[in-house]
Jmol script that loads the backbone (N, CA, C; Angstrom):
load data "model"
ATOM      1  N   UNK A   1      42.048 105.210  50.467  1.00  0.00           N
ATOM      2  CA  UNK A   1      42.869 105.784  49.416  1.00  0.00           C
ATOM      3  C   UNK A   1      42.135 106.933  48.722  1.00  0.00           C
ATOM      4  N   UNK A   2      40.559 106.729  48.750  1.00  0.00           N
ATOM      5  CA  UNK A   2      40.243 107.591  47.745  1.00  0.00           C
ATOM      6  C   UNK A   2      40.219 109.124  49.092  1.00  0.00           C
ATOM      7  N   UNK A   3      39.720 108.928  50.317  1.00  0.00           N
ATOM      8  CA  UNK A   3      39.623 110.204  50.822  1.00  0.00           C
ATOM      9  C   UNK A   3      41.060 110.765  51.172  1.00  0.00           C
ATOM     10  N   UNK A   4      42.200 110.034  50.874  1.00  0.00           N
ATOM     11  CA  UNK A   4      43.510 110.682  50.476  1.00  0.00           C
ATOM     12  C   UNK A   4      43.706 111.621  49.528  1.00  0.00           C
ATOM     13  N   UNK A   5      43.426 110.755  48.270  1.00  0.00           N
ATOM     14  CA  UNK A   5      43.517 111.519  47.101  1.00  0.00           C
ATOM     15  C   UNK A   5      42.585 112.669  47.074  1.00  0.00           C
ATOM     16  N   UNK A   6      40.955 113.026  47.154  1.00  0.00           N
ATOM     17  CA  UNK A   6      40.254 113.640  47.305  1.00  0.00           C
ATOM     18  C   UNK A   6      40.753 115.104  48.273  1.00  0.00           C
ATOM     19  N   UNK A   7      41.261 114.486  49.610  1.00  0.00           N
ATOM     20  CA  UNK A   7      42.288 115.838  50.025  1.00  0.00           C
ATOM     21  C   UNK A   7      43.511 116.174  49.395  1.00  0.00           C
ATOM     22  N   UNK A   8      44.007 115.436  48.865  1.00  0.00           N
ATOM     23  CA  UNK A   8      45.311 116.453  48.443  1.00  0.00           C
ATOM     24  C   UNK A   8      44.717 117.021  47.125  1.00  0.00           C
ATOM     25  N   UNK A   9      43.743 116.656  46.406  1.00  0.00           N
ATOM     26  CA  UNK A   9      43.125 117.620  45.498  1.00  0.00           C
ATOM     27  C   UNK A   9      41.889 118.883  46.102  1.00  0.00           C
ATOM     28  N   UNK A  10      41.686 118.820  47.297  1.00  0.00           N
ATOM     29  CA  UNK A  10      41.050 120.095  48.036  1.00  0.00           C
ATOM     30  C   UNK A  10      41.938 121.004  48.278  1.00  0.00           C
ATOM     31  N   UNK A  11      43.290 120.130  48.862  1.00  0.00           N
ATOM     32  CA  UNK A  11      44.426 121.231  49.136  1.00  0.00           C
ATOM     33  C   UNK A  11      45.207 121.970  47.942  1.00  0.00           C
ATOM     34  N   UNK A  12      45.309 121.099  47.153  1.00  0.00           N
ATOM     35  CA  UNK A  12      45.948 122.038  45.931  1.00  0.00           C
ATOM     36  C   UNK A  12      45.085 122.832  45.353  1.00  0.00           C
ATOM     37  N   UNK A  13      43.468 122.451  44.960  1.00  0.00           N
ATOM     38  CA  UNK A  13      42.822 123.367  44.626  1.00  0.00           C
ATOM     39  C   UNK A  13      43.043 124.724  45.526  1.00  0.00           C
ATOM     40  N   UNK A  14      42.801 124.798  46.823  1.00  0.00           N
ATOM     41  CA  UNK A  14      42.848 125.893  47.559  1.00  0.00           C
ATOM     42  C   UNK A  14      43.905 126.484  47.796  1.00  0.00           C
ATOM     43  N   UNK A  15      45.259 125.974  47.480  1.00  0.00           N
ATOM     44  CA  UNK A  15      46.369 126.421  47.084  1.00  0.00           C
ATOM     45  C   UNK A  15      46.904 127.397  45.901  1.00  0.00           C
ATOM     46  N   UNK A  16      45.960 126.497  44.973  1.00  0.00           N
ATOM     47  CA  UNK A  16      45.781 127.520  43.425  1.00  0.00           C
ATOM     48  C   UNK A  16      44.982 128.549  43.531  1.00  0.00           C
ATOM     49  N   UNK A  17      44.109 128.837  43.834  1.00  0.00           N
ATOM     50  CA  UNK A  17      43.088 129.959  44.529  1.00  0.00           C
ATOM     51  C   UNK A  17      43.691 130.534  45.090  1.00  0.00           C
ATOM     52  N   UNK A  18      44.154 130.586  45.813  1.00  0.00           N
ATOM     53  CA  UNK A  18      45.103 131.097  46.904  1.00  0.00           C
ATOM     54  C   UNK A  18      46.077 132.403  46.736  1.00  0.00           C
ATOM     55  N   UNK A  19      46.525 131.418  44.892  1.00  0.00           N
ATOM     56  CA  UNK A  19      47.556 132.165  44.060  1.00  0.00           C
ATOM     57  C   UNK A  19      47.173 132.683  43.181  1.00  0.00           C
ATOM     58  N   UNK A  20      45.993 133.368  42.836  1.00  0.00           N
ATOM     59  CA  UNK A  20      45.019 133.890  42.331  1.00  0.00           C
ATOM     60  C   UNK A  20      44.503 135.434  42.832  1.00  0.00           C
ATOM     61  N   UNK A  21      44.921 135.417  44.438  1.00  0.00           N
ATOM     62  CA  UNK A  21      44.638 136.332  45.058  1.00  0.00           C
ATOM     63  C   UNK A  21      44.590 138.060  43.885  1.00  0.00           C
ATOM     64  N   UNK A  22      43.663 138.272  43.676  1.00  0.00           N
ATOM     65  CA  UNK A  22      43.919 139.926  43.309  1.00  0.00           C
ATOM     66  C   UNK A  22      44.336 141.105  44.183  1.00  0.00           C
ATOM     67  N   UNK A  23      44.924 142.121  43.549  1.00  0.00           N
ATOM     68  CA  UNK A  23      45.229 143.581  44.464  1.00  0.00           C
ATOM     69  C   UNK A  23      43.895 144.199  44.088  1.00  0.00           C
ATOM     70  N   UNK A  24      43.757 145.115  45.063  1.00  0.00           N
ATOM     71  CA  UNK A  24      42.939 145.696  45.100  1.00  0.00           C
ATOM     72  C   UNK A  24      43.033 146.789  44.270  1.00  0.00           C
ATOM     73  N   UNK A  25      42.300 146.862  42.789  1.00  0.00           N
ATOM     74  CA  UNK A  25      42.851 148.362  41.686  1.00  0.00           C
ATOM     75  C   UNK A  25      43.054 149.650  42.500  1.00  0.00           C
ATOM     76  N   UNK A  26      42.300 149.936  43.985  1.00  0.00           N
ATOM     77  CA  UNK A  26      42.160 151.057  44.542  1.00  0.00           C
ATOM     78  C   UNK A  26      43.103 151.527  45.213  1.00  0.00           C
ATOM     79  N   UNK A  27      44.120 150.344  45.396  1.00  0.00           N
ATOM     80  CA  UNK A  27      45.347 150.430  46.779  1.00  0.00           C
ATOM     81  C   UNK A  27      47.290 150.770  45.914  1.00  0.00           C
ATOM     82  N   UNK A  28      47.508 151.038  46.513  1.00  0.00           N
ATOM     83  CA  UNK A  28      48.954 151.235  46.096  1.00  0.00           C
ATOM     84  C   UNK A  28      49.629 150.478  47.149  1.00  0.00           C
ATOM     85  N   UNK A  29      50.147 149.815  46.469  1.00  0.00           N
ATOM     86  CA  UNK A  29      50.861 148.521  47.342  1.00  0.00           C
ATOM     87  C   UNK A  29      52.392 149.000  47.230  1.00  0.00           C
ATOM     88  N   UNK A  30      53.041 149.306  48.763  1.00  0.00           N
ATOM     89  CA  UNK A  30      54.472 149.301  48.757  1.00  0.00           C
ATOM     90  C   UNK A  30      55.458 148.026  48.964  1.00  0.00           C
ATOM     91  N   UNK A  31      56.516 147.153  48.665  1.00  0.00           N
ATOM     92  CA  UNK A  31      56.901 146.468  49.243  1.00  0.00           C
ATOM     93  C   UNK A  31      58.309 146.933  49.751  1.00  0.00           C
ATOM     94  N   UNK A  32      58.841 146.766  50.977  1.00  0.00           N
ATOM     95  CA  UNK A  32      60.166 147.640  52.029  1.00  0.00           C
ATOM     96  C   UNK A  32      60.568 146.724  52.551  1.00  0.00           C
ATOM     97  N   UNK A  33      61.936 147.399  53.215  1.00  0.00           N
ATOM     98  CA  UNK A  33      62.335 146.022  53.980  1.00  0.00           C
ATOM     99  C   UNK A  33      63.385 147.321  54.716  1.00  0.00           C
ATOM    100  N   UNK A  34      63.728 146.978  56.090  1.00  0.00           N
ATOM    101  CA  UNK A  34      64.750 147.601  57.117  1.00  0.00           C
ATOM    102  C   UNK A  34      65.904 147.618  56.688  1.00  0.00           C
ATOM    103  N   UNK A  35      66.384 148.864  56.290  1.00  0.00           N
ATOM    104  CA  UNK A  35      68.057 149.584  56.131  1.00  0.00           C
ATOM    105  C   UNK A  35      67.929 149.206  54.847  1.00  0.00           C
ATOM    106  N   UNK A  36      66.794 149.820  53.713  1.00  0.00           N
ATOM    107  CA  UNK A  36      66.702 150.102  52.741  1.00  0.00           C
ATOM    108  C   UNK A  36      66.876 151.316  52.194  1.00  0.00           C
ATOM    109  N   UNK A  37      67.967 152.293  51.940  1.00  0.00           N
ATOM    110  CA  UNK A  37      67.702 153.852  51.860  1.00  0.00           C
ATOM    111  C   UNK A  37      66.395 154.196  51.176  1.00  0.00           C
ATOM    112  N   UNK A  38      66.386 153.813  50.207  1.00  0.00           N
ATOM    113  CA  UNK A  38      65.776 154.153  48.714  1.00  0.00           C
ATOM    114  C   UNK A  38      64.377 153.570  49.531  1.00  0.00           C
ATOM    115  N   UNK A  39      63.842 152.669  50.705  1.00  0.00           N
ATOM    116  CA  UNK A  39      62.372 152.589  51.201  1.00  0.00           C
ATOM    117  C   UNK A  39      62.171 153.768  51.717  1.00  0.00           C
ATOM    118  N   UNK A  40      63.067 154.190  53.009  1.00  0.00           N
ATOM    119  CA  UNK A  40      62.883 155.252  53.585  1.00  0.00           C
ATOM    120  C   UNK A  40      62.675 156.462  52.682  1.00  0.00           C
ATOM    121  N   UNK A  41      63.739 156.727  51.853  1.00  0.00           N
ATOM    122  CA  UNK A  41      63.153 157.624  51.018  1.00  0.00           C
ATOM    123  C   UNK A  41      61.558 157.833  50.422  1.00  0.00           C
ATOM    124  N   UNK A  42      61.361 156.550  49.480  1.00  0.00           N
ATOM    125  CA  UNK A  42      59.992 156.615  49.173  1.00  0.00           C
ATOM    126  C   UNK A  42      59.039 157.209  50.109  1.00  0.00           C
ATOM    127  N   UNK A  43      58.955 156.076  51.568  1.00  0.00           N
ATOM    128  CA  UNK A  43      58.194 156.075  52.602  1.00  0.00           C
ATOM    129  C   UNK A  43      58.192 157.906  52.685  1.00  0.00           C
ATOM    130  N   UNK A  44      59.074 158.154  52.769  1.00  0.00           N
ATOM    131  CA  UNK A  44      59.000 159.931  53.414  1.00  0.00           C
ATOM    132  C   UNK A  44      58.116 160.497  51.950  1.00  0.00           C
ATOM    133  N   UNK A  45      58.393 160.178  50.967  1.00  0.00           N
ATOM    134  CA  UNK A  45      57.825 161.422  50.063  1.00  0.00           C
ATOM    135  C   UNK A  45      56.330 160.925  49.820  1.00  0.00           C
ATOM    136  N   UNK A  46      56.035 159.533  50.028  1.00  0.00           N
ATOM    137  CA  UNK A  46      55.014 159.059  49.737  1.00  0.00           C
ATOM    138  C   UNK A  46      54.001 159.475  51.073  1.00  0.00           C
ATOM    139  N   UNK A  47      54.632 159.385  51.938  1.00  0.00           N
ATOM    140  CA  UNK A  47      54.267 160.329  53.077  1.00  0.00           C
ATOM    141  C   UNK A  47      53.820 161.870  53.535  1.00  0.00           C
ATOM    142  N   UNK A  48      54.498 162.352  52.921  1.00  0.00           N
ATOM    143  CA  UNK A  48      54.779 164.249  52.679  1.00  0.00           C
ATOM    144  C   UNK A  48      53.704 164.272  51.345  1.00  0.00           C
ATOM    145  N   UNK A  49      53.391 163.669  50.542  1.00  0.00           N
ATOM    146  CA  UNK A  49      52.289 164.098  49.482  1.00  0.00           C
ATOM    147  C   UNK A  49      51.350 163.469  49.084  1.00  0.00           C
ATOM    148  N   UNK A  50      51.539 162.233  49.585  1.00  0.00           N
ATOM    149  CA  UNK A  50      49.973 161.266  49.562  1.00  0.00           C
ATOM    150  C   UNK A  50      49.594 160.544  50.803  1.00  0.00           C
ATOM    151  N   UNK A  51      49.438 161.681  51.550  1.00  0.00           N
ATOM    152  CA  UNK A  51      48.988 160.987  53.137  1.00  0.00           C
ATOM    153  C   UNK A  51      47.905 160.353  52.881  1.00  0.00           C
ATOM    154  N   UNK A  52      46.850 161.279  52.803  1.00  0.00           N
ATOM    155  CA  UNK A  52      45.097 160.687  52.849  1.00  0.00           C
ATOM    156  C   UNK A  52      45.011 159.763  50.942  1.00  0.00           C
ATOM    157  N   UNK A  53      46.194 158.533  50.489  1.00  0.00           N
ATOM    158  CA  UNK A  53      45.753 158.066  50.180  1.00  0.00           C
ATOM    159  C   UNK A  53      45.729 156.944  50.615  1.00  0.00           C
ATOM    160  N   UNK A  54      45.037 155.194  49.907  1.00  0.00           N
ATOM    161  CA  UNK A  54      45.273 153.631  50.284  1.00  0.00           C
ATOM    162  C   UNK A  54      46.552 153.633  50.093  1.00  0.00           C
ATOM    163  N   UNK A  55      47.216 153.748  50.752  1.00  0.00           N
ATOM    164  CA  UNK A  55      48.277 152.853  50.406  1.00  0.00           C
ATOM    165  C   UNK A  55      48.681 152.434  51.467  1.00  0.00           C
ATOM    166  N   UNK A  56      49.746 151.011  50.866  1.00  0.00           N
ATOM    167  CA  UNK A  56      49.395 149.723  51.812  1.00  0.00           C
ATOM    168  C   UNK A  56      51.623 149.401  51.672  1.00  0.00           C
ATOM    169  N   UNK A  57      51.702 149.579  53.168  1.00  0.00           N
ATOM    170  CA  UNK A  57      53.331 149.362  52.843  1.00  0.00           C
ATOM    171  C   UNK A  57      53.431 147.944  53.755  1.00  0.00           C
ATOM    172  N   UNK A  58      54.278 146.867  52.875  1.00  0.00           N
ATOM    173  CA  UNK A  58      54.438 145.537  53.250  1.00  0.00           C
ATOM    174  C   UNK A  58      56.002 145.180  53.657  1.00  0.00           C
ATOM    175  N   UNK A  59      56.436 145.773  54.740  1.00  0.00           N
ATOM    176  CA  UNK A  59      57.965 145.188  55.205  1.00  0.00           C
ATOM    177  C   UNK A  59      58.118 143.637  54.468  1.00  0.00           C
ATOM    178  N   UNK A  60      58.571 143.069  53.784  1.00  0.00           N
ATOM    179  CA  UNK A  60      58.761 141.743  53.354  1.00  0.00           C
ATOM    180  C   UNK A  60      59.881 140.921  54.200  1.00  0.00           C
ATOM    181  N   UNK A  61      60.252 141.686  55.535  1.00  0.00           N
ATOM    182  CA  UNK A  61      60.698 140.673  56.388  1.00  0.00           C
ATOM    183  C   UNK A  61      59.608 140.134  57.539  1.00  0.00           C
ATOM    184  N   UNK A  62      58.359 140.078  56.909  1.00  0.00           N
ATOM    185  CA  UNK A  62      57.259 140.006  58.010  1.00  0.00           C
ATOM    186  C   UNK A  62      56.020 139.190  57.656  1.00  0.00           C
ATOM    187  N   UNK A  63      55.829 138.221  57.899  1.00  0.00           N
ATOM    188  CA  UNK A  63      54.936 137.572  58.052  1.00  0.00           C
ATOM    189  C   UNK A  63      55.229 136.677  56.221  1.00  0.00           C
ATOM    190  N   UNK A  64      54.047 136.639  55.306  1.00  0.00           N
ATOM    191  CA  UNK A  64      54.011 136.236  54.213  1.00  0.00           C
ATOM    192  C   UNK A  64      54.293 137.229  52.922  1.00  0.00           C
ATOM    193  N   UNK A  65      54.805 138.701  53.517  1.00  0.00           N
ATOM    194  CA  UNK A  65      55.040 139.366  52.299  1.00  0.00           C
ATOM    195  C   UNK A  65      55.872 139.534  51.290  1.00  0.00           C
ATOM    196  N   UNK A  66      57.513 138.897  52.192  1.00  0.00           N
ATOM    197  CA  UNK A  66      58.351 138.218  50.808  1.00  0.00           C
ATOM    198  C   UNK A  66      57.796 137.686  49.718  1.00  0.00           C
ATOM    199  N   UNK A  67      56.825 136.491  50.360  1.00  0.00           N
ATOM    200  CA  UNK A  67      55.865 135.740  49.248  1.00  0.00           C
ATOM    201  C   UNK A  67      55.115 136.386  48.080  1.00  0.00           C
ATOM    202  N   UNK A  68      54.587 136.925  48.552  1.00  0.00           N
ATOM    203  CA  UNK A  68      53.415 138.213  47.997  1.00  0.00           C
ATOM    204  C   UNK A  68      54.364 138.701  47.045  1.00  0.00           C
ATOM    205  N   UNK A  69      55.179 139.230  47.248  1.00  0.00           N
ATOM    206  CA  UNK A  69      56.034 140.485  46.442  1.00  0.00           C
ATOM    207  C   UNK A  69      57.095 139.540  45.318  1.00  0.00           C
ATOM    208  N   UNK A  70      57.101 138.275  46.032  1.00  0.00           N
ATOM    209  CA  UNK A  70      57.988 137.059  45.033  1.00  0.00           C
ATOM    210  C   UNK A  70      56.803 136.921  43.904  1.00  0.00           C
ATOM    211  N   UNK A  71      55.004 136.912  44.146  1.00  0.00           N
ATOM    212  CA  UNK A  71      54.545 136.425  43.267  1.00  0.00           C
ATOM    213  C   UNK A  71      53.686 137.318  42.332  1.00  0.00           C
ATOM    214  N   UNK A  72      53.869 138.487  42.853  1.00  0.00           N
ATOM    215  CA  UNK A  72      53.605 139.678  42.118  1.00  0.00           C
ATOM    216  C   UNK A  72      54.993 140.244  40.936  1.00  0.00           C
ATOM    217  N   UNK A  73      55.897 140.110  41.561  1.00  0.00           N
ATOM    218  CA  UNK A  73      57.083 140.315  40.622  1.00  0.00           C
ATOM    219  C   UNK A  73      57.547 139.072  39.517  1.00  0.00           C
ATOM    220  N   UNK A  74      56.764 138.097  39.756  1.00  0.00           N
ATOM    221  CA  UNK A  74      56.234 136.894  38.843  1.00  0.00           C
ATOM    222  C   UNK A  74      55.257 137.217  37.580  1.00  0.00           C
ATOM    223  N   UNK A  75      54.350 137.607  38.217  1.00  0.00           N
ATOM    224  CA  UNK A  75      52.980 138.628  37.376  1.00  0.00           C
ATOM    225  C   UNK A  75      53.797 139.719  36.493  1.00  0.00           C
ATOM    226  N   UNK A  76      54.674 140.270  36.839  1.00  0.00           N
ATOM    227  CA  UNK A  76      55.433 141.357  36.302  1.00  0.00           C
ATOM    228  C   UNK A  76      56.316 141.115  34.998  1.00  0.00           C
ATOM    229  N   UNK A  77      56.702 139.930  35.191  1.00  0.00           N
ATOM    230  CA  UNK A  77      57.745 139.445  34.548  1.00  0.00           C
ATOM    231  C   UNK A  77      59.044 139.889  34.978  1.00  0.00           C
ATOM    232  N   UNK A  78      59.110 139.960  36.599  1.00  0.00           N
ATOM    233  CA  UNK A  78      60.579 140.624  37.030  1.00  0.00           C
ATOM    234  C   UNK A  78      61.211 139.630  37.794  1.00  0.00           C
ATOM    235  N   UNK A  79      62.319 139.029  37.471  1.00  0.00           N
ATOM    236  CA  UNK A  79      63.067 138.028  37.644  1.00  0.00           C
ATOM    237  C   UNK A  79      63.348 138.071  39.495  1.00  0.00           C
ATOM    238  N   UNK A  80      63.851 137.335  40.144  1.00  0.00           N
ATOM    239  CA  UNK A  80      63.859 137.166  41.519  1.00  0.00           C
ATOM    240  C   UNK A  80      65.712 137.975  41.668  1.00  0.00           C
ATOM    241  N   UNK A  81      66.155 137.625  40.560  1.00  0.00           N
ATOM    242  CA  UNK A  81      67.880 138.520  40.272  1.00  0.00           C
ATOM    243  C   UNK A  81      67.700 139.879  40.063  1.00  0.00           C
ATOM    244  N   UNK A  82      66.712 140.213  39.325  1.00  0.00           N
ATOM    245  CA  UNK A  82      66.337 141.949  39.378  1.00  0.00           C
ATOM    246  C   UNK A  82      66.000 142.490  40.515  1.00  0.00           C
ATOM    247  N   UNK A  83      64.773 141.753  40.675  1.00  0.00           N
ATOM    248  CA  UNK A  83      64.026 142.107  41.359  1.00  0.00           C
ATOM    249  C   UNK A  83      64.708 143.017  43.023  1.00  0.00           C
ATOM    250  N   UNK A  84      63.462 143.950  43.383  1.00  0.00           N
ATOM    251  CA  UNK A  84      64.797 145.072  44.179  1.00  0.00           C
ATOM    252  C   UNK A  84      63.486 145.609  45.402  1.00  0.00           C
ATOM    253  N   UNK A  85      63.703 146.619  46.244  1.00  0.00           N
ATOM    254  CA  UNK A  85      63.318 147.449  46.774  1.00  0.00           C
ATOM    255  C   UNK A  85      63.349 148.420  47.036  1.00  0.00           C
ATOM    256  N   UNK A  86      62.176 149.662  47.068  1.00  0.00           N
ATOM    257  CA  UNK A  86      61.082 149.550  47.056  1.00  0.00           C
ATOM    258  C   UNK A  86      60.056 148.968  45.897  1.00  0.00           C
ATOM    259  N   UNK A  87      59.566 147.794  45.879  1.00  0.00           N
ATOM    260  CA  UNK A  87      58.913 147.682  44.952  1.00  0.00           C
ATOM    261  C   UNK A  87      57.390 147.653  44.739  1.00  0.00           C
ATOM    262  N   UNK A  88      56.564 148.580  44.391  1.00  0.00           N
ATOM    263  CA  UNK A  88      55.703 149.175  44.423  1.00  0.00           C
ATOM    264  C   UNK A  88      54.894 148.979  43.135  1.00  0.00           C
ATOM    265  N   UNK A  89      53.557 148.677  43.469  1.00  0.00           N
ATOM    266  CA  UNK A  89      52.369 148.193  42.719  1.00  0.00           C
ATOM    267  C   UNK A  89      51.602 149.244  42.541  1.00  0.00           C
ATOM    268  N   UNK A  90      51.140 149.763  41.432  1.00  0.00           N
ATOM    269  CA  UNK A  90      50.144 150.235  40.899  1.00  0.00           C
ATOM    270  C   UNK A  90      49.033 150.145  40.161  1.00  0.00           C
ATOM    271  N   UNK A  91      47.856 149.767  40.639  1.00  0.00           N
ATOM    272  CA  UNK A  91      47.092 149.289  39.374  1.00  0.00           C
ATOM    273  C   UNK A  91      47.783 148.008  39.032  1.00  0.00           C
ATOM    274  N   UNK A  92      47.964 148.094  37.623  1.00  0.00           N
ATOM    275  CA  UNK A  92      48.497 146.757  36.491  1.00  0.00           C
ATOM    276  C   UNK A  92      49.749 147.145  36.538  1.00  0.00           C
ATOM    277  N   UNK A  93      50.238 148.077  37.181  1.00  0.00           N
ATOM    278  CA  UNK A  93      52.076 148.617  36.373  1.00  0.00           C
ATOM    279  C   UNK A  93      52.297 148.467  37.993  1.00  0.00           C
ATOM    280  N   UNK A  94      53.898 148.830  37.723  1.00  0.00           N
ATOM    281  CA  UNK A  94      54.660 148.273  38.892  1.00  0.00           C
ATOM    282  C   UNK A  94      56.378 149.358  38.632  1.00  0.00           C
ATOM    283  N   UNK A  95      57.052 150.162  39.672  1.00  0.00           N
ATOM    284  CA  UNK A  95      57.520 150.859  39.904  1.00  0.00           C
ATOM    285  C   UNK A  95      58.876 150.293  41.118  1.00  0.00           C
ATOM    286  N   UNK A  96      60.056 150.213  41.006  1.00  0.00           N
ATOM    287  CA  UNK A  96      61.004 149.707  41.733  1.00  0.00           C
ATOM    288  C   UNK A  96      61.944 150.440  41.259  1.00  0.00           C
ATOM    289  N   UNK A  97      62.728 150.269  42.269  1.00  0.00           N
ATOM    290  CA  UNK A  97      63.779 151.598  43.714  1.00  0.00           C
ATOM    291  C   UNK A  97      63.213 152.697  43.686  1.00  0.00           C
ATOM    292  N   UNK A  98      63.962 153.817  43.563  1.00  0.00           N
ATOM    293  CA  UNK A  98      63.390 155.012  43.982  1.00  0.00           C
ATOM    294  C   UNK A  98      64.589 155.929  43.790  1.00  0.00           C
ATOM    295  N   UNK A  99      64.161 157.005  42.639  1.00  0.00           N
ATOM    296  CA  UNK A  99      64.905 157.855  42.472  1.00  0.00           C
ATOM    297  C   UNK A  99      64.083 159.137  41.481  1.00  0.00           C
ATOM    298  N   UNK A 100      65.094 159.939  40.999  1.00  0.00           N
ATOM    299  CA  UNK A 100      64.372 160.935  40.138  1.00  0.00           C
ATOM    300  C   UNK A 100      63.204 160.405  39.137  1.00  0.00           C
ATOM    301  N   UNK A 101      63.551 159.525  38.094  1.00  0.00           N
ATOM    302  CA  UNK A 101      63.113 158.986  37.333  1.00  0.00           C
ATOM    303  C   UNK A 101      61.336 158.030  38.011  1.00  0.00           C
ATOM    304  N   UNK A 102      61.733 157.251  38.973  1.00  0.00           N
ATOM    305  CA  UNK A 102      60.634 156.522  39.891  1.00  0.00           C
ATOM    306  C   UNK A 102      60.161 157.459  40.208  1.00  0.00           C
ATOM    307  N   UNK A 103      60.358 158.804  40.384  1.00  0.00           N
ATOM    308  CA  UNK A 103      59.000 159.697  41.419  1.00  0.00           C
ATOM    309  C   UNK A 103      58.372 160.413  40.325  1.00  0.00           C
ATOM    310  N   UNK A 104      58.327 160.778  39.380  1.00  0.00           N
ATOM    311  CA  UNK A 104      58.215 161.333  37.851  1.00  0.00           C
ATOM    312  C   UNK A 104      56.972 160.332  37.684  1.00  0.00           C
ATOM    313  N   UNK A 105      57.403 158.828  37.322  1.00  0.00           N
ATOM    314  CA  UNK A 105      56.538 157.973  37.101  1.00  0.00           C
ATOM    315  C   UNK A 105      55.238 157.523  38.306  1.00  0.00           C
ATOM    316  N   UNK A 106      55.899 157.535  39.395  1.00  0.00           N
ATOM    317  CA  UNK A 106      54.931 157.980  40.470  1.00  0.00           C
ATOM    318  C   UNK A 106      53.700 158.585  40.414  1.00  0.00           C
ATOM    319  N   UNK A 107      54.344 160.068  39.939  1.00  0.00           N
ATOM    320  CA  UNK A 107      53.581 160.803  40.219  1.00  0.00           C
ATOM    321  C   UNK A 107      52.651 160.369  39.262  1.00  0.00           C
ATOM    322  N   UNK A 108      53.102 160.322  38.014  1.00  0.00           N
ATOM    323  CA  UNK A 108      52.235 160.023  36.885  1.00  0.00           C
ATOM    324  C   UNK A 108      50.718 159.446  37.206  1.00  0.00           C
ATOM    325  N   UNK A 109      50.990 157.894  37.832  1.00  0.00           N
ATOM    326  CA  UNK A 109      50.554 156.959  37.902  1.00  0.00           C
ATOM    327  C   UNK A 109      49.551 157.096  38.818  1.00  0.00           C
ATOM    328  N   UNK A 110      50.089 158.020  39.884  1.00  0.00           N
ATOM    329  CA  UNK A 110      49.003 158.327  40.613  1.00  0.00           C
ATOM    330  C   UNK A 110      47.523 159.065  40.655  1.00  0.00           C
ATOM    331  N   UNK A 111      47.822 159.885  39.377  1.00  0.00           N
ATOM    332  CA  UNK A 111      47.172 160.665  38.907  1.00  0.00           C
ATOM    333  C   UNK A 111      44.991 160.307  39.352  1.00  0.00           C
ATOM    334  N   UNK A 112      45.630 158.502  38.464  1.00  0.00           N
ATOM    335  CA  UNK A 112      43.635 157.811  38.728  1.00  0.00           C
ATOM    336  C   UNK A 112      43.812 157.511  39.763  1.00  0.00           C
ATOM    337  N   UNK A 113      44.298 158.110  40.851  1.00  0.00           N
ATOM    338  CA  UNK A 113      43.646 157.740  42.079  1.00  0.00           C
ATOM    339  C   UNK A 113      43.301 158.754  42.889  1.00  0.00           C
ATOM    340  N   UNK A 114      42.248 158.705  43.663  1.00  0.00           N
ATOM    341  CA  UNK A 114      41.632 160.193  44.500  1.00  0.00           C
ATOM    342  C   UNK A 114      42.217 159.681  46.299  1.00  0.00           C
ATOM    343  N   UNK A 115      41.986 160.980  46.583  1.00  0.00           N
ATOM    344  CA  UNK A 115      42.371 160.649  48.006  1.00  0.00           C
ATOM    345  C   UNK A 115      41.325 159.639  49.044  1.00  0.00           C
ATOM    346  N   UNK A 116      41.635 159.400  50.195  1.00  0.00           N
ATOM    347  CA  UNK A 116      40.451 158.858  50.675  1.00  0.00           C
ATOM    348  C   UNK A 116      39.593 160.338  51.640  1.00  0.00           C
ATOM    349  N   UNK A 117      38.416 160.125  51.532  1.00  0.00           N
ATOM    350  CA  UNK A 117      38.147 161.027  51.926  1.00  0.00           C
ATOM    351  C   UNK A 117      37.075 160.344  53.309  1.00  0.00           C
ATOM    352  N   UNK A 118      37.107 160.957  54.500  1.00  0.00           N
ATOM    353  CA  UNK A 118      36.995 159.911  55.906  1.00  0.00           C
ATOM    354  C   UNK A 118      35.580 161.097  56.149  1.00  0.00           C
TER     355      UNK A 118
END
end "model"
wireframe off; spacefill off
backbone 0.3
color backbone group
């Protein structure tokens, strides 16, 4: 009984850890998903003017990144009913769909970050 209990408290510990995971302050995290206009859009401009930077685009029909983007928009305080795509991480702030207004703030945001340089 006790090396029962003892694992399901290894597993939840490492479960909670787990959910702890940090972003990386350096990366710009996209989250997309297929026959999204407003991804493609992003994807192209984020493309056309910040090639050589981190950034990290997560289809959320793929693998665990629904998850990811469910528990970051948790962190956000953005409800799972709001919540939308493209939704995009910056730093501590966070940026979703994509339009005049989103690329303004974009740009803003991007400002503390340098390119990568190879």
């Amino acid at each position: 009984m006790k090396k029962i209990l003892s694992l399901c408290l290894l597993v939840v510990s490492l479960f909670l850890n787990g959910c702890n995971e940090k972003l990386s302050t350096n990366r710009v995290y996209v989250f997309s998903q297929p026959g999204c206009g407003h991804c493609v859009n992003a994807h192209n401009y984020i493309d056309r003017y910040y090639k050589n930077y981190d950034i990290k685009e997560l289809n959320i029909r793929e693998g665990s990144n629904m998850n990811y983007m469910l528990r970051y928009a948790r962190k956000f305080k953005v409800s799972e009913q709001r919540l939308g795509t493209p939704f995009i991480i910056i730093g501590d702030s966070y940026i979703m769909g994509w339009g005049d207004s989103q690329i303004k703030e974009f740009n803003k945001m991007m400002k503390k970050f340098k390119p990568i340089t190879k």
